[in-house]
Backbone bond lengths (Angstrom), bond angles and torsions (degrees), N, CA, C in turn:
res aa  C-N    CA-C-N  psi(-1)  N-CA   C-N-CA  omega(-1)  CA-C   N-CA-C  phi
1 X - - - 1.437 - - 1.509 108.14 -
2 X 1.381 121.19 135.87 1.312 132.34 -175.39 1.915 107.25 -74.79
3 X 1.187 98.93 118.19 2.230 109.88 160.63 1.369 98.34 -84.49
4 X 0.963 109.96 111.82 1.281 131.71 134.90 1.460 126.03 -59.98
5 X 1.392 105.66 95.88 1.657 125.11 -143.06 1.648 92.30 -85.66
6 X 0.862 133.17 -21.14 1.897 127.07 157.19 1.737 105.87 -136.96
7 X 1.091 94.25 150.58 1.574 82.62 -158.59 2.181 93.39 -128.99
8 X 1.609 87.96 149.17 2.024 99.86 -151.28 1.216 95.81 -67.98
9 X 1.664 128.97 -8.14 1.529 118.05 -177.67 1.769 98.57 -97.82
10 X 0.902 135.65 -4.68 1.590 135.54 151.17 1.167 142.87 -49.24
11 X 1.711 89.00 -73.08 1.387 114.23 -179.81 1.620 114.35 -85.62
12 X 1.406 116.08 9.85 1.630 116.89 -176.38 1.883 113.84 80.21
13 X 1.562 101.30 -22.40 1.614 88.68 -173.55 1.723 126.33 -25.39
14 X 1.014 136.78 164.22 1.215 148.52 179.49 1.396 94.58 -140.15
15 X 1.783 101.24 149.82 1.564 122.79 167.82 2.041 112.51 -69.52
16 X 1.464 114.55 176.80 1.068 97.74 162.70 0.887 138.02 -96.86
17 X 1.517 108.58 15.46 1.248 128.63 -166.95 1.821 111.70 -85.71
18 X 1.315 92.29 -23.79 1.498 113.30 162.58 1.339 127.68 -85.26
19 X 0.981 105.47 -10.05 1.402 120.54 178.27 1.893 101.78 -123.30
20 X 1.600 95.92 105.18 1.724 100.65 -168.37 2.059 95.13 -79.15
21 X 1.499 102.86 135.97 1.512 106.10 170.94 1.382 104.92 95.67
22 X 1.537 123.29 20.43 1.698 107.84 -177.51 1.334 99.47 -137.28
23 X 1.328 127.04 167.53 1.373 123.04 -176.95 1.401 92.48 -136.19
24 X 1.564 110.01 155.07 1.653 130.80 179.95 1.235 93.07 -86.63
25 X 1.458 123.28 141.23 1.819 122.17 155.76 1.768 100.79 -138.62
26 X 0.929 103.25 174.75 1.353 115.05 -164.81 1.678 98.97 -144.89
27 X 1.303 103.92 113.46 1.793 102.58 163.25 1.275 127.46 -123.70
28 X 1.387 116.27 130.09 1.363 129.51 -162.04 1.743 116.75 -71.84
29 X 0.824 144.82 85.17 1.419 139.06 155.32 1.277 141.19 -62.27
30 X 1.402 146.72 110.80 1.236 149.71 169.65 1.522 127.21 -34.79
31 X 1.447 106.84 -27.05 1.575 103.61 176.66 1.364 88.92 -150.42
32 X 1.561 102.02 -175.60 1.871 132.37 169.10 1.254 99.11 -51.13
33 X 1.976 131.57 -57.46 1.332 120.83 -133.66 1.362 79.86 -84.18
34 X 1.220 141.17 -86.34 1.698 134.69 -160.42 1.524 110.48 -27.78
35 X 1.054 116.27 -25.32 1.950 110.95 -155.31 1.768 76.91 -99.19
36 X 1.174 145.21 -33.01 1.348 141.92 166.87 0.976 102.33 -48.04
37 X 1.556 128.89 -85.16 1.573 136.01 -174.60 1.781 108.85 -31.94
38 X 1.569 104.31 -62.29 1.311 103.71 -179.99 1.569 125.78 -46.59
39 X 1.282 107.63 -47.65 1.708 109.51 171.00 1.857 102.18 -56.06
40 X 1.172 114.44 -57.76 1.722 116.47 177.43 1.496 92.22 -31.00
41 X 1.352 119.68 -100.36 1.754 139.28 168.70 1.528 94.22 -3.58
42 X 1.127 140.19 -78.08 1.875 138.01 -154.08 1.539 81.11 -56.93
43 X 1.466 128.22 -94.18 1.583 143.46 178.93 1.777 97.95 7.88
44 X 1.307 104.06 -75.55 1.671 108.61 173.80 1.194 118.72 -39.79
45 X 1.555 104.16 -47.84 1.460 99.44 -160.13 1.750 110.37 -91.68
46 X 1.415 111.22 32.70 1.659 140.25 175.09 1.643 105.34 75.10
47 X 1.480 130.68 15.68 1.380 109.50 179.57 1.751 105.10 -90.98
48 X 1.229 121.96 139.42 1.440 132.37 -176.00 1.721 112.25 -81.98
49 X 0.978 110.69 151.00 1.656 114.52 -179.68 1.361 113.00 -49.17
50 X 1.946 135.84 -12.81 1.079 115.43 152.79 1.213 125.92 -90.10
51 X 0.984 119.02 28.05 1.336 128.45 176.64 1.630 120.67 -97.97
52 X 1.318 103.58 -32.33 1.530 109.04 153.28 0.970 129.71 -134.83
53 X 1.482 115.17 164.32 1.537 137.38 166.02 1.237 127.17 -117.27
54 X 1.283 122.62 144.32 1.426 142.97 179.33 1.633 103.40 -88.61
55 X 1.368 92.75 135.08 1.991 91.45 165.34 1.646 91.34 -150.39
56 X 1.564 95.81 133.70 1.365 107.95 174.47 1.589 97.96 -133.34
57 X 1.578 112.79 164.82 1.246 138.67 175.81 2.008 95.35 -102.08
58 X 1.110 114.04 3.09 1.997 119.50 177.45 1.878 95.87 -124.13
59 X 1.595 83.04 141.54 1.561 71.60 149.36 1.475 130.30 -99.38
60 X 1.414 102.19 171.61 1.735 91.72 -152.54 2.141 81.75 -159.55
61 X 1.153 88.67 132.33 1.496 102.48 -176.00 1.885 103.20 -84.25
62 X 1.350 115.88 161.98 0.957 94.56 161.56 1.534 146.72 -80.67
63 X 1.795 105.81 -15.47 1.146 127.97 166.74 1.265 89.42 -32.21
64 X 2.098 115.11 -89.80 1.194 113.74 -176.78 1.294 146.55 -6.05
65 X 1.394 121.36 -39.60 1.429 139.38 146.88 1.323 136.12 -71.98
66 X 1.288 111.97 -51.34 1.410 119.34 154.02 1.673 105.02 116.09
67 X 1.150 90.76 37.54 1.964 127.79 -176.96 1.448 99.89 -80.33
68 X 1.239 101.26 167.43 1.396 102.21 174.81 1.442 106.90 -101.04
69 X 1.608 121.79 165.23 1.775 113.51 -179.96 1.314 114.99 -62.01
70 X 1.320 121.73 145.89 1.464 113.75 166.09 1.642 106.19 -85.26
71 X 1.426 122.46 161.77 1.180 141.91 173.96 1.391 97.25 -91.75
72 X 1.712 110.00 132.46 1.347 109.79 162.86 1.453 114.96 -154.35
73 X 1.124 131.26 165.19 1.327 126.54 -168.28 1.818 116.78 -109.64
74 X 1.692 110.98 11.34 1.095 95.69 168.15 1.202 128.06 -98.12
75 X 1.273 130.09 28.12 2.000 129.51 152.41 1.609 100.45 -65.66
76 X 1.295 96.83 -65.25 1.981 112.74 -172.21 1.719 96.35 -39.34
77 X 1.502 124.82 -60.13 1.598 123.76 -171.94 1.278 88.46 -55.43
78 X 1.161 119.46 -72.55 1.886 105.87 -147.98 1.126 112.61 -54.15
79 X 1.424 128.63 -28.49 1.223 133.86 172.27 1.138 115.26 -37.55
80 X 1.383 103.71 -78.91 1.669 115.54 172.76 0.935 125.85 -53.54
81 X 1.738 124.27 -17.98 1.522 103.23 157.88 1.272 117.17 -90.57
82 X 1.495 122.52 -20.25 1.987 105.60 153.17 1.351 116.83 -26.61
83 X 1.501 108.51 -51.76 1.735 104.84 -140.28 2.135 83.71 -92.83
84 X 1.189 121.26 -25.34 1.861 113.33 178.62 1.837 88.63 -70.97
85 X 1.266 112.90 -49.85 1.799 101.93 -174.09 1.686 98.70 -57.14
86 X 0.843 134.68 -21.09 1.802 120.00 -154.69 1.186 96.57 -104.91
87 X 1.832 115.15 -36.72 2.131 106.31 164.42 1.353 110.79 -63.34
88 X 1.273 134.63 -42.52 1.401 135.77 -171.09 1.211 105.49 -52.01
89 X 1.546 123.82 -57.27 1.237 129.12 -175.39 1.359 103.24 -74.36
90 X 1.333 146.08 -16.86 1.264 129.89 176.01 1.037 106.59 -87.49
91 X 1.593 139.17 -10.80 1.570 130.58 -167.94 1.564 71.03 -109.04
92 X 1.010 168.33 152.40 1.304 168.67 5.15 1.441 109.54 -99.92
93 X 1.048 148.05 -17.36 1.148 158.67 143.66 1.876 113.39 -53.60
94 X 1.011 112.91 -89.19 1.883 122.82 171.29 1.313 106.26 -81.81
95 X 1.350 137.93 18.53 1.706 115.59 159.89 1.420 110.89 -141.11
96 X 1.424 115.83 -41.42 1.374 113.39 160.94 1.886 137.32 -39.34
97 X 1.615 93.10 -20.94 1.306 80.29 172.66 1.723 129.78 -102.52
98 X 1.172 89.59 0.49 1.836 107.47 165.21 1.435 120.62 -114.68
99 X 1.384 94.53 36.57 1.750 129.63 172.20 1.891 97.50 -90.97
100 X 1.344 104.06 -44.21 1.383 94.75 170.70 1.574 145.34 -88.45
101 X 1.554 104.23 141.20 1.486 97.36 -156.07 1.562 120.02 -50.63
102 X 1.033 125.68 -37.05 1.624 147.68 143.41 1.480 109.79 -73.31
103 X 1.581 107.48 115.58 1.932 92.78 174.02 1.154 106.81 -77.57
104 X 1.440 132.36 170.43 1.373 139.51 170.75 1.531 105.32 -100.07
105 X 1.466 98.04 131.42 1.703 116.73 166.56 1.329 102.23 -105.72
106 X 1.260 94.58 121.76 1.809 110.45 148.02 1.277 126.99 -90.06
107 X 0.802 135.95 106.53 1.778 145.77 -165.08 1.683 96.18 27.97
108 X 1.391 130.26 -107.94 1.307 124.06 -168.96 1.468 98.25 -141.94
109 X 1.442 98.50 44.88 1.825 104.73 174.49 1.420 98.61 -99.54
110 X 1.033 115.23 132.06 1.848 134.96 179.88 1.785 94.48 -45.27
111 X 1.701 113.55 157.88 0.996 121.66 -176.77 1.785 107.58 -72.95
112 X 1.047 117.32 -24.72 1.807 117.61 166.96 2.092 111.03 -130.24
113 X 1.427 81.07 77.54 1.301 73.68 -169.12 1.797 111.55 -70.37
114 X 1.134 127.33 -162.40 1.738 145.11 -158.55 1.196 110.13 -57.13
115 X 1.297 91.23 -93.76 1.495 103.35 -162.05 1.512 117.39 -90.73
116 X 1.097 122.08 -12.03 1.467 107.99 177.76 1.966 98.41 -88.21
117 X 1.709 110.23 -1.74 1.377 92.96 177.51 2.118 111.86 -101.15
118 X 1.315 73.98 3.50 1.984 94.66 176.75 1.771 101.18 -76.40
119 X 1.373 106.79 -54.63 1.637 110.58 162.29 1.661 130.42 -35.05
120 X 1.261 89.74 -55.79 1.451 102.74 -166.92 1.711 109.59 -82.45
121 X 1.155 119.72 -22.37 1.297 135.56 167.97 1.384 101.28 -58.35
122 X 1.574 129.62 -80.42 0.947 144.00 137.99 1.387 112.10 41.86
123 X 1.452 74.67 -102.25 2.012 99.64 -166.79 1.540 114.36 -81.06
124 X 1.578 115.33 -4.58 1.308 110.88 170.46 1.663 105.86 -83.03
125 X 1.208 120.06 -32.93 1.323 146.92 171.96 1.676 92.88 -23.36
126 X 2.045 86.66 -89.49 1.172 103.87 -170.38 1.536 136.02 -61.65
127 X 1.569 90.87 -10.47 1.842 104.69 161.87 1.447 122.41 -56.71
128 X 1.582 93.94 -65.03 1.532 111.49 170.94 1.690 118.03 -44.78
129 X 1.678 116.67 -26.66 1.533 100.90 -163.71 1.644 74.11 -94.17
130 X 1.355 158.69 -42.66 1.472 161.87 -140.60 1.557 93.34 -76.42
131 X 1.240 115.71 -68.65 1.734 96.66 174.87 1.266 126.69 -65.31
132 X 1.125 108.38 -44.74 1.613 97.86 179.09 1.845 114.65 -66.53
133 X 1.454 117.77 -27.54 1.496 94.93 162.36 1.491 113.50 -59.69
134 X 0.990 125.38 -46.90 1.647 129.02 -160.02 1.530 96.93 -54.98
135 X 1.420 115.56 -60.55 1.181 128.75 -161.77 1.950 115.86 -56.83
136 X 1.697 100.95 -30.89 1.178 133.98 158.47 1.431 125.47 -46.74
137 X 1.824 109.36 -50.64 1.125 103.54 -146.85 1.929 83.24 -103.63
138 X 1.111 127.28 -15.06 1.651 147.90 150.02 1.318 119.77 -30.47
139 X 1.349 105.47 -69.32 1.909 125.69 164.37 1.676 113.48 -66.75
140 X 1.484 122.22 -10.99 1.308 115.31 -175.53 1.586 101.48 -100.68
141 X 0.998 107.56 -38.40 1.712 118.31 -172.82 1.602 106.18 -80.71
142 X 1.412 115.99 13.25 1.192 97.20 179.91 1.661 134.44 54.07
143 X 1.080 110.84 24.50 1.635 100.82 -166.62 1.441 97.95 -124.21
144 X 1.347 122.29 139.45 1.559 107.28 10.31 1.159 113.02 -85.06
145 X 1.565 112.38 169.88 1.192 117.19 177.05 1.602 121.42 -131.25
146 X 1.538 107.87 121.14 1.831 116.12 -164.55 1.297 107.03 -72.05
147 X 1.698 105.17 -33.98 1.418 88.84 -154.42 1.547 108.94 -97.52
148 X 1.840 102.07 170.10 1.561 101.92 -171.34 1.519 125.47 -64.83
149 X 1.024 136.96 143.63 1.373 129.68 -151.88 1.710 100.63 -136.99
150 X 1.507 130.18 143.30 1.438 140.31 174.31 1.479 91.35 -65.51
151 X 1.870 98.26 132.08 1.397 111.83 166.78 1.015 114.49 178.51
152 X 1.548 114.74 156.14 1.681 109.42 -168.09 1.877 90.08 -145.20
153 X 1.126 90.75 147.08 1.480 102.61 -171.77 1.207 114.77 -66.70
154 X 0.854 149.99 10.47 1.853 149.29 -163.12 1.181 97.98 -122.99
155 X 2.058 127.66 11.72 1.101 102.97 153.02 1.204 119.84 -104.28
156 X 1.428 124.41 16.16 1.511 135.75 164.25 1.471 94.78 -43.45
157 X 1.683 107.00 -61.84 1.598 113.55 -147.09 1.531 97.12 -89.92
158 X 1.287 120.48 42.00 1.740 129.93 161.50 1.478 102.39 49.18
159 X 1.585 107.24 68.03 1.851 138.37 139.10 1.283 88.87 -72.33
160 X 1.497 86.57 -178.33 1.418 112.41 169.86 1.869 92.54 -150.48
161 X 1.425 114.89 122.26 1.622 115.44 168.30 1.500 114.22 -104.38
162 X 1.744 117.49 130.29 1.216 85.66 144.25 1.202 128.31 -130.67
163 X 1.142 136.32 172.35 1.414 143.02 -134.97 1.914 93.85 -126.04
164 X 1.191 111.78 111.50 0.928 88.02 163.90 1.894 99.21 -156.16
165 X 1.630 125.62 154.33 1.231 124.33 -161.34 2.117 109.75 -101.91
166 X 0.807 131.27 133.81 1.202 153.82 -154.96 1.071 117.86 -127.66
167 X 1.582 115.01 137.08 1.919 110.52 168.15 0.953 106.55 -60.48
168 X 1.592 119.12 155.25 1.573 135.59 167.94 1.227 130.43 -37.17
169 X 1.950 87.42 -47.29 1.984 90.76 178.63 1.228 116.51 -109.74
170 X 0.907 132.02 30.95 1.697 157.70 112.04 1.291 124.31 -50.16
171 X 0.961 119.58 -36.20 1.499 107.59 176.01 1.327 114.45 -23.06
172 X 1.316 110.46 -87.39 1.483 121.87 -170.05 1.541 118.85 -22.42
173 X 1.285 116.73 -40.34 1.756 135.76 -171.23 1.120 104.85 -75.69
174 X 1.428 112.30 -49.34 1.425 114.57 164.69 1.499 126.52 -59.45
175 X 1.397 115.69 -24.36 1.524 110.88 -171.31 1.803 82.89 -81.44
176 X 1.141 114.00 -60.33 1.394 119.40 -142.15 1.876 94.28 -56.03
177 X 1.570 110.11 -44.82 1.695 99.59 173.95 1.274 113.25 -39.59
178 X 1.680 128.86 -76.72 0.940 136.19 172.21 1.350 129.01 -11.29
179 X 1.555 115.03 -65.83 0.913 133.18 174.19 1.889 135.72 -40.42
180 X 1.645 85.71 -45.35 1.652 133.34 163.12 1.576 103.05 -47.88
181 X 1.323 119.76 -59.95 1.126 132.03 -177.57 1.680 124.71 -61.33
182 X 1.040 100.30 -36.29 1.582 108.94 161.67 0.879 110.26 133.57
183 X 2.422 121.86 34.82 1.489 98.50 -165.49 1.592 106.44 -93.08
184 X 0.888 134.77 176.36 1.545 138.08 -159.58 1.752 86.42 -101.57
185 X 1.415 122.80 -55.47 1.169 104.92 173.85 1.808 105.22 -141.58
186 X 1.166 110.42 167.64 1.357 129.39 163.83 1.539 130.64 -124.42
187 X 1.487 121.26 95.84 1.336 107.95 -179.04 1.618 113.69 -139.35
188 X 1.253 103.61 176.80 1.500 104.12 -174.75 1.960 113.04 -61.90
189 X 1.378 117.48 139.24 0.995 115.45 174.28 1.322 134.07 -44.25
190 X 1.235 143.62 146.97 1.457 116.68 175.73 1.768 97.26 -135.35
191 X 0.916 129.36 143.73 1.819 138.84 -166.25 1.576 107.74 -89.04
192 X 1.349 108.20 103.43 1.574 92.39 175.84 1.565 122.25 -114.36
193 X 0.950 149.50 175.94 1.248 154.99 157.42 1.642 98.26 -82.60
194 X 1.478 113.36 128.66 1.367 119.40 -169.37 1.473 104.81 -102.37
């Protein structure tokens, strides 16, 4: 399944359909270093970072490309579910046990004794940060996802496309850069249901 290595509800991209007089193309690259150069090459040739997208079947950072960072909100989630896992475990740990109407003694071990409450701290901790990344990284990726999306099959077999939208009478300059660059092909986008 293709990552969509910046994704158009992030970065603001728009279709060209929103943009009257431009056409979508998509160019295929064989590796990272060309689909790098090529984003360099668009930049020159005045299109701005919402203007394209990367989709690979690899992952591929954006450094790697030479993209700008995406903004995302799963450090901030996991966080917060550390710190809800680390109250949970502290109210069941130090309050739960003088929850009972009679406390319970265990031989002459303190009512929260050491180390089995170093454990439980612990792993409630690390529960809390485990769902909330997942749950994070779920809500960031958008998925699932209904709607039809630009894609061409040759990035199953580890292409790299990128997608990016262009004035009308430009095209041509644009294919022929691209092309220059080493893409195997250049063609108009087509919308599929994945």
């Amino acid at each position: 399944m293709a990552d969509n290595i910046s994704s158009k509800e992030n970065s603001g991209q728009v279709s060209s359909k929103e943009r009257p007089g431009s056409v979508s193309l998509l160019a295929v690259f064989p590796d990272l270093g060309p689909a790098a150069d090529a984003i360099d090459k668009l930049r020159d040739l005045g299109l701005s970072d919402d203007q394209m997208n990367v989709i690979s079947g690899i992952p591929a950072t954006e450094a790697m490309l030479g993209r700008p960072r995406q903004w995302t909100n799963v450090p901030r989630l996991a966080a917060g579910g550390a710190v809800v896992g680390f109250l949970g475990a502290a109210f069941l740990v130090f309050v739960s046990p003088y929850l009972y109407p009679v406390p319970i003694q265990v031989g002459r071990q303190a009512f929260v004794p050491g180390p089995p409450t170093v454990v439980i701290l612990f792993e409630l901790t690390m529960l809390g940060l485990l769902l909330s990344t997942f749950l994070g990284v779920f809500l960031d990726s958008y998925f699932p996802n209904y709607r039809p999306m630009e894609y061409v099959k040759e990035i199953s077999d580890g292409k790299i496309a990128v997608f990016f939208i262009c004035p009308g009478e430009n095209c041509e300059k644009f294919t022929k850069a691209m092309t220059a660059l080493g893409a195997e092909k250049v063609e108009a986008a087509e919308v599929f249901h994945l």
